[in-house]
N, C-alpha and C positions, 0 to 999 in steps of 0.2 A: 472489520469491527462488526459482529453479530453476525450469524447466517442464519439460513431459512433451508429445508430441506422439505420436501412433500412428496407421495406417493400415491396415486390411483391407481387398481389393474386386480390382476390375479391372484398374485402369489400375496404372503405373511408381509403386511409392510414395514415390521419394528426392526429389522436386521438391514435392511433396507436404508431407514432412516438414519440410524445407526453409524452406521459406515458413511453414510454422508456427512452426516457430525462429524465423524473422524478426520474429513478430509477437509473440514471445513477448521480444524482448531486451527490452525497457522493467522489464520484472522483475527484470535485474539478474544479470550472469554471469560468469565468465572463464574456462569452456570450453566446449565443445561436441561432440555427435557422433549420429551415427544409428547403426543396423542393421539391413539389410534380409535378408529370407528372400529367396534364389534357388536355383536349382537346385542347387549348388554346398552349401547352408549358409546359413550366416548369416556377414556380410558386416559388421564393425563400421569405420565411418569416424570417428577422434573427434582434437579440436586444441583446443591453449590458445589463446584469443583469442577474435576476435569472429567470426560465422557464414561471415564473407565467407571467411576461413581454412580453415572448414569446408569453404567449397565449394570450393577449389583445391584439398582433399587427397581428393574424391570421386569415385574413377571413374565418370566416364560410362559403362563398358560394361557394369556391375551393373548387372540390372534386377532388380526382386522387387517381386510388388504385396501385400505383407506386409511394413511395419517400422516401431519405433518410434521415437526421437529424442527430446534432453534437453540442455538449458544448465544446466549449473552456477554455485552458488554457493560457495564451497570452506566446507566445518565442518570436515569430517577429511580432515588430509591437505593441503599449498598446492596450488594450480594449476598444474596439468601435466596433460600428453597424458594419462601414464598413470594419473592420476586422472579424468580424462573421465569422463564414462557414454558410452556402455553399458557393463556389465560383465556380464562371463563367468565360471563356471567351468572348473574345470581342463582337462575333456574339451570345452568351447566347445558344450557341445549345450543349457545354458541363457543367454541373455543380457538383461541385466533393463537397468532403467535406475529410477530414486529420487530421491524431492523428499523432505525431513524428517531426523530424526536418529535414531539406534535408541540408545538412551543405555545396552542393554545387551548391546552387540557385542562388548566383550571378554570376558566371560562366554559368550556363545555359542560365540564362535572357541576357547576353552580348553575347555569340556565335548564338543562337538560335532563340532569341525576340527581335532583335532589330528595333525600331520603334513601338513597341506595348506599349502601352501605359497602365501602373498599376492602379488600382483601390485603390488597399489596401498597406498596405505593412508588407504583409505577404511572406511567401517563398511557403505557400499553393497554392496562386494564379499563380506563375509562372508553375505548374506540368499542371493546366487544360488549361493555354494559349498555354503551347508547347504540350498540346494535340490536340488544335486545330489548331494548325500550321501544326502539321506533318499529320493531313488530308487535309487542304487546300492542300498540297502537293501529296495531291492523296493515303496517305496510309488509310486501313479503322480502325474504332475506335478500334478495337481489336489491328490491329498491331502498331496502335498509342501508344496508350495505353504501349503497353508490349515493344516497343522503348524507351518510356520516361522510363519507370523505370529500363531501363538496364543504363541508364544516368545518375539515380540519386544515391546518396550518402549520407548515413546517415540512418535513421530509415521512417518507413510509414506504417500506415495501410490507407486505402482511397477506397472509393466508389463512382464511376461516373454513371452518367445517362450524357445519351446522347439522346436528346429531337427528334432526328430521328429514332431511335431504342427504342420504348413504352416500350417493354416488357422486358429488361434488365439492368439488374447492375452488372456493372464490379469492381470486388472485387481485392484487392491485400493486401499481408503485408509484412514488413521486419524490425524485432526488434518488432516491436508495435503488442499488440493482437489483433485478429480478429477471430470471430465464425460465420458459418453460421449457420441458426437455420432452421428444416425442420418442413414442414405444409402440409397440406390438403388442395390443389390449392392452397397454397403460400408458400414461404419464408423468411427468414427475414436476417439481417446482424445484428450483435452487438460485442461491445468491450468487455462485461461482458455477461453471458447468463442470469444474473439478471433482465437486460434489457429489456429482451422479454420472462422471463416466462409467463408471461398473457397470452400468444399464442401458445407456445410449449416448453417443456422439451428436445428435441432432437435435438443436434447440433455435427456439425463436425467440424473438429480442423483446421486452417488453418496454414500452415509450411510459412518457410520465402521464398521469392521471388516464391509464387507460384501467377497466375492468376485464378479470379476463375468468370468463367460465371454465373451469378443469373438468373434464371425467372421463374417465377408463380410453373413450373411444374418441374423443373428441375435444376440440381447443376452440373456444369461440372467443374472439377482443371486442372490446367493444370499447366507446369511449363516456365518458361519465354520463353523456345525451342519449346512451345507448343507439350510435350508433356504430355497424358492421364496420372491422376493419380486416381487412386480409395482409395476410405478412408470410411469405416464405420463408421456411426456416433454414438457416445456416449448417456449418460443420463445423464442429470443434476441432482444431486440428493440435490437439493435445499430446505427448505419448506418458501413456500412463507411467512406462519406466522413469520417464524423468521425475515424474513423482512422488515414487521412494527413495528412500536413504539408502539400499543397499546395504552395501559391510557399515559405512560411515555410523557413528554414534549419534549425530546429532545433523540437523538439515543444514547448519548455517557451514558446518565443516564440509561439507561437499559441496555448497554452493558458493562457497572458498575457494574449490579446489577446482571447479569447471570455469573456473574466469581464461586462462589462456584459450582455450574451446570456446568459449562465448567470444572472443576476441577474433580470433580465427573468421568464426560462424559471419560476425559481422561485417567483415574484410567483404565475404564471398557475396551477401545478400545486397551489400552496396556495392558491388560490380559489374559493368555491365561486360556487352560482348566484347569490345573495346579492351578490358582489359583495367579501363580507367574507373573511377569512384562516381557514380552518377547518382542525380535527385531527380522526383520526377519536376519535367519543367515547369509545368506548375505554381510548384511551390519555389524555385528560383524565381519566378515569377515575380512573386508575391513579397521575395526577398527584396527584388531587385527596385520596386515599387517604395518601400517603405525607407523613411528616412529616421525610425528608430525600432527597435526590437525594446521588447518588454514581455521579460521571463518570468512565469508565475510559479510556482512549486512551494511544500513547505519540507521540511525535514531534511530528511537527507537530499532528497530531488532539488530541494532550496540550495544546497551545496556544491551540487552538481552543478545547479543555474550560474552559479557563482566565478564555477572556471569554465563553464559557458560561454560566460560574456567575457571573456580574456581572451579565448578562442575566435568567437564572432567578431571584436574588436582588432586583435593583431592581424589575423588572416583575413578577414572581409572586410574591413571600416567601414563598420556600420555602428553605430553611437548604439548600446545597448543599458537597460536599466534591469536590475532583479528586486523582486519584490516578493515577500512574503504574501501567500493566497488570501489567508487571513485577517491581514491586515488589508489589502488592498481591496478586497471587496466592499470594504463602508468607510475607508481613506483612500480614494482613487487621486491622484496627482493630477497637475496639470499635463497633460499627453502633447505630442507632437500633433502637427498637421497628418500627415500619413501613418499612424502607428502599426506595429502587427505585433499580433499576444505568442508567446511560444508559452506550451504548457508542459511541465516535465513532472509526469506521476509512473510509478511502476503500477499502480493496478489500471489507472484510467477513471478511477472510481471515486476521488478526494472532492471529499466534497464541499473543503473549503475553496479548490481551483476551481472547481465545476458553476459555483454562483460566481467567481469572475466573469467563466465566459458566459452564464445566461447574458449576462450584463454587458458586455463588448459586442455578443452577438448582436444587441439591442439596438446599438451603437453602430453596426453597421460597421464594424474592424475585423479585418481577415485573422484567422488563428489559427496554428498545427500545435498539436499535440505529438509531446515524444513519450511514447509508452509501452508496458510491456506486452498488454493485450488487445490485439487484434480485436475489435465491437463492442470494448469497451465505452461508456457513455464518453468521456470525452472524446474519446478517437470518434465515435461515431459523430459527433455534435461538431467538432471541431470541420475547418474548413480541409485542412490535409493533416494528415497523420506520419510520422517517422516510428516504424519498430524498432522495439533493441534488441529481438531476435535474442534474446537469457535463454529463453526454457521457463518453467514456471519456478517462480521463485518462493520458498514456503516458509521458512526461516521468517519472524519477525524483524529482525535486525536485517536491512538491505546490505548487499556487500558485492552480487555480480550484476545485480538489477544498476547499481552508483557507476561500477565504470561500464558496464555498456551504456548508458546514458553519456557518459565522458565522451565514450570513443563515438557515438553518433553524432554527436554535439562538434568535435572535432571534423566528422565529415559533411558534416551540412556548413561549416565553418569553410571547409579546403574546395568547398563544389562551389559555394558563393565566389566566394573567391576567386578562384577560374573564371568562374562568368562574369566580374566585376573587371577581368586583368590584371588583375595583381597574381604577381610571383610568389609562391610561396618560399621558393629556392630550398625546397626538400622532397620526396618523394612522401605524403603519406603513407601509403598501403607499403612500403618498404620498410619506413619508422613503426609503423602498427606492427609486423611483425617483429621488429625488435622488442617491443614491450611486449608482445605474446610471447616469447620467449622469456623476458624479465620477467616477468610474470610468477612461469613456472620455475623460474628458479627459486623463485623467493614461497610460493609453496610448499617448494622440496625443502626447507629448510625450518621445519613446523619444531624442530627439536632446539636448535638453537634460540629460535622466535620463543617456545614456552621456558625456556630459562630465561630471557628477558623479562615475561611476563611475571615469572616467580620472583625473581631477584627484588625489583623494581613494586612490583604492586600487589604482593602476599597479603599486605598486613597495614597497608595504608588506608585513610578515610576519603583522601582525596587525590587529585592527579590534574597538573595541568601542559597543554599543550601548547608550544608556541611557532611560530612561522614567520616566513615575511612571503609578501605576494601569493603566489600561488600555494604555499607551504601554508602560508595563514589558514589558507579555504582547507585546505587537506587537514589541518590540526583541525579545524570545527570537527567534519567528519570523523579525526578520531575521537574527539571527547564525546559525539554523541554516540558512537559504535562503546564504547568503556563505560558508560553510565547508563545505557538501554540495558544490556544485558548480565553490569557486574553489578550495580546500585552504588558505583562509586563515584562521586561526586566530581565531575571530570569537564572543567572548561577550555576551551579553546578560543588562545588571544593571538593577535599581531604582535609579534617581537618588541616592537619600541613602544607599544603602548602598557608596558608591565610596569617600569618607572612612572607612571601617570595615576596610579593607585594600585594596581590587582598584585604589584610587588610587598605588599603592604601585608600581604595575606602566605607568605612565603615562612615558613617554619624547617627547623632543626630534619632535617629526613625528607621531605614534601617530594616527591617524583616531580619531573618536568620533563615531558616529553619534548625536544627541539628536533624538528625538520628542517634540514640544511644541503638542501638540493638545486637552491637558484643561485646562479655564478655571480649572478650582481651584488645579492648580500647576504654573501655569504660570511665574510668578517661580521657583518653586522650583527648576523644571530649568533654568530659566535660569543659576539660581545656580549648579546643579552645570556646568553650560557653563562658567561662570567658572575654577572650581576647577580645570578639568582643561587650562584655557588657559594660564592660569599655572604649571602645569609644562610647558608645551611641547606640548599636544596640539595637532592639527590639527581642530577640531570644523565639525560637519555639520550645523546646525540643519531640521530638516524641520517645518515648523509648516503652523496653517490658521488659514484668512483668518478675522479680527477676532485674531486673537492673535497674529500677524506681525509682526517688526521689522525696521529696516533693517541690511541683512548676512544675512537668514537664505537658508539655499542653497537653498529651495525650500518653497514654501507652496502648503499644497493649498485646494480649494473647501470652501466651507462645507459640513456634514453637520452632523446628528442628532449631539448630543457622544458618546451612546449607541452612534451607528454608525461612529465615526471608525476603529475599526479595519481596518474595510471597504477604508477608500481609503488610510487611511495606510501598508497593505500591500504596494499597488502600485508605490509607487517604490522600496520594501526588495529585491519580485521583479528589478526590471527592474535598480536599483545590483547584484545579485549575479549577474544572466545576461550583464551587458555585465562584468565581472569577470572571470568565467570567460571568455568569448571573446578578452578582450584578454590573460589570461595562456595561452589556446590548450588548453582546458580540453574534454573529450568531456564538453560542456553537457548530453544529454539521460541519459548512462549513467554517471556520476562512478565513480571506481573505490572497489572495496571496498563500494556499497550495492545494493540490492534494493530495488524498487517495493512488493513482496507480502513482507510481513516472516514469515514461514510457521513459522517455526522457534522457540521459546521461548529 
């Protein structure tokens, strides 16, 4: 949600910024723009729409190897040019650009700016007006600067140039991520280090309420008291080929089609020399200590938490609870005596889980993060960390970031386990390859899979999915994967509970996807197939073999009953990406969402 991109050094920085915006859209935007320092000033270029619109409103004859650039996601204010970043003050001698939300802007702009007159109406624009105000007043743009944001409230990453100081960028964040990246006579600023790997792999991590000086040669942190911090920087251990799409048309169909490989990959990263599934002990620890688990995640990560706890529950017996992040940070429940928070985000970045754990942290409760990025804020904040080892995932719609999360989830379930004595009386890492195998079956079959999708949901408004147990969880996940990326109105219920009203809503045609892969009740959802046949639905049986009947519109291979959410997820993926292309849908950036949900 929003990125930030920045340039100090040598060379032209607009082609630069550019291509960082490019690499930054998977996060989710609807405007865009740069500013570059040249001789002239500062140079702002900004357009509703996608990058490509950017670059047809960017004079080539600007050069400036000073600037920085930013894709919006609208909070305040709709989408428009004049809502863009960068933004400026009145005299154009500050231009900032902001990812997060200052939740107390209108209080600023009433005590602070009165009589200045708004451009946009963004809450962005007021940070770089009272930065110019508190230099008219005679403070200089450092103590400006680190003034305003002892003022502001709410979340911010933001990079200013100041058109009288060439050779710097003043960097800050709090809540929101931000990395500086190190060069050879430059630097660079980004939300993501994806950003700007074209340029360097080496970046340092920036903490909340620090300031951080940028120029050409140099990185200085500091903290709001201005004082010195020192921070060694990291490796991004990124490969950029995972980054393109290759032959693939779109990002989310190749990150479809790498799940048996991310499956695999994760088998290998959680084994040790033994041969066996190991965690560090540590975190068995910590397991072993607590007398409840409490899963925070929202979205799809919420889904995953979901047969999480069925996993932690049957294999470990340990009492777990899942909670929506957003809700649970200002309706926190009554907790156990020993609690421990598990956090499950693909970027590490949500910043509706991230104010949980300020707040457990506070509390003095141990917490792992399961995520995809390695120094990620929560991973780093958290007490231990679980990777899913995906690859980067770029596609808005999660789809290999959902079951590697399963299958870790699964192994942090089968390793407690162990260590608790309990039998699982199954080999994991034997099972896991069965499902990396089902897997690729059910990929290879993208031909049959989009004739379901046509058949079924060409020309319908809505679509509903129904389950029991574990299927339930897995039908959520497919209604929100069919209505992220087709706009079709697509809910997912428990089997018995469509007789209790949502049967009510059943018309002549209506699609009903049914999942029917748990041995226990399986008559059951059958039955509900029934009920909703007889008012007129068009229902969609997806089962697996030994529990298959004749008529159902597609049976998967056998699995672990345990693991059937693994595979039964693939055909939900691929029925809502062939959805979206046949209604002509932008499959990898759907409107109105963000990859990095950054905002509360």
């Amino acid at each position: 949600m929003c990125g930030i991109v920045g340039y100090i050094g040598e060379k032209d920085s607009k082609e630069i910024l550019l291509k960082g915006l490019e690499r930054l859209e998977y996060r989710g935007y609807d405007s865009a723009g740069i500013a570059v320092r040249n001789g002239d000033g500062i140079t702002v270029f900004k357009e509703k729409g996608r990058i490509a619109d950017l670059r047809g409103a960017v004079d080539g004859d600007v050069k400036g190897n000073t600037g920085i650039g930013h894709t919006r996601w609208a909070t305040h204010g709709k989408p428009s040019r004049v809502n863009a970043h960068p933004h400026q003050n009145t005299s154009d001698r500050f231009t900032l650009v902001h990812n997060g939300v200052i939740e107390n802007y209108h209080h600023l702009q009433r005590d602070y700016l009165a009589g200045v007159e708004m451009e946009s109406d963004t809450d962005t624009e007021i940070i770089v007006q009272l930065i110019g105000r508190f230099v008219e007043e005679g403070l200089s743009t450092q103590e400006a600067f680190s003034k305003a944001l002892k003022l502001m409230k709410g979340s911010y990453a933001i990079a200013l140039l100041d058109a009288e100081e060439a050779q710097t960028i003043f960097v800050a964040k709090n809540k929101s991520p931000l990395l500086v990246g190190l060069g050879e006579d430059f630097n660079v600023v980004a939300s993501d280090a994806m950003a700007m790997l074209q340029v360097t792999d080496q970046f340092v991590e920036l903490m909340d309420k620090e300031i951080v000086i940028v120029r050409k040669d140099s990185v200085e942190i500091l903290t709001l008291e201005g004082e010195t911090v020192e921070r060694a920087p990291f490796t991004a251990e990124i490969d950029m080929s995972d980054i393109d799409k290759g032959t693939y048309p779109h990002y989310m169909l190749k990150e479809i089609d790498e799940q048996p490989a991310v499956m695999r990959k994760i088998i290998q990263a959680y084994q040790g020399e033994d041969e066996k599934l190991t965690i560090k002990p540590e975190i068995l620890d910590a397991l072993q200590i607590a007398d409840r688990l409490y899963i925070i995640a929202a979205g799809t990560s919420y889904h995953a938490g979901l047969i999480g706890k069925e996993y932690l529950e049957k294999m470990a017996g340990i009492p777990v609870e899942v909670h929506v992040a957003s809700e649970f940070g200002y309706n926190m429940p009554l907790l156990s005596e020993r609690p421990m928070f598990i956090f499950i985000s693909q970027s590490g970045e949500t910043a509706d889980s991230r104010q949980v754990l300020v707040r457990i942290k506070e509390l003095g409760f141990p917490s792992l993060t399961i995520t995809n990025v390695a120094g990620s804020t929560l991973s780093r904040e958290a007490n231990h960390t679980l990777l899913l080892h995906a690859g980067p995932e770029i596609a808005v719609a999660s789809t290999k970031a959902y079951t590697a999360q399963l299958a870790v989830l699964a192994i942090l379930a089968a390793v407690t386990a162990e260590a608790r004595g309990r039998d699982l009386g199954f080999d994991l890492i034997q099972e896991m390859g069965i499902v990396a195998n089902a897997i690729q079956s059910q990929v290879d079959m993208k031909e049959e899979i989009e004739k379901l999708a046509s058949d079924f949901l060409s020309t319908t408004r809505n679509c509903f999915f129904i389950g029991r147990l574990m299927d339930y969880f897995v039908g959520l996940e497919g209604a929100l994967k069919l209505k992220e990326i087709s706009y079709i109105q697509a809910e997912g219920f428990a089997g018995g509970e469509l007789k209790h009203g949502t049967i009510a809503l059943i018309e002549e045609g209506t699609p009903v996807i049914a999942l029917a892969t748990q041995e226990s009740v399986n008559l059951n959802i059958r039955g509900n197939v029934k009920e909703v046949a007889a008012r007129g639905a068009n229902p969609m049986i997806i089962s697996m073999e030994g529990q298959s009947e004749d008529g159902d519109s597609h049976v998967l291979p056998t699995v672990h009953e345990l693991l059937t959410p693994l595979v039964s997820v693939i055909p939900l993926q691929l029925i809502s990406y062939y959805a979206a292309l046949h209604r002509d849908c932008d499959v990898d950036k759907p409107r109105n969402l963000a990859k990095s949900v950054t905002v509360e």
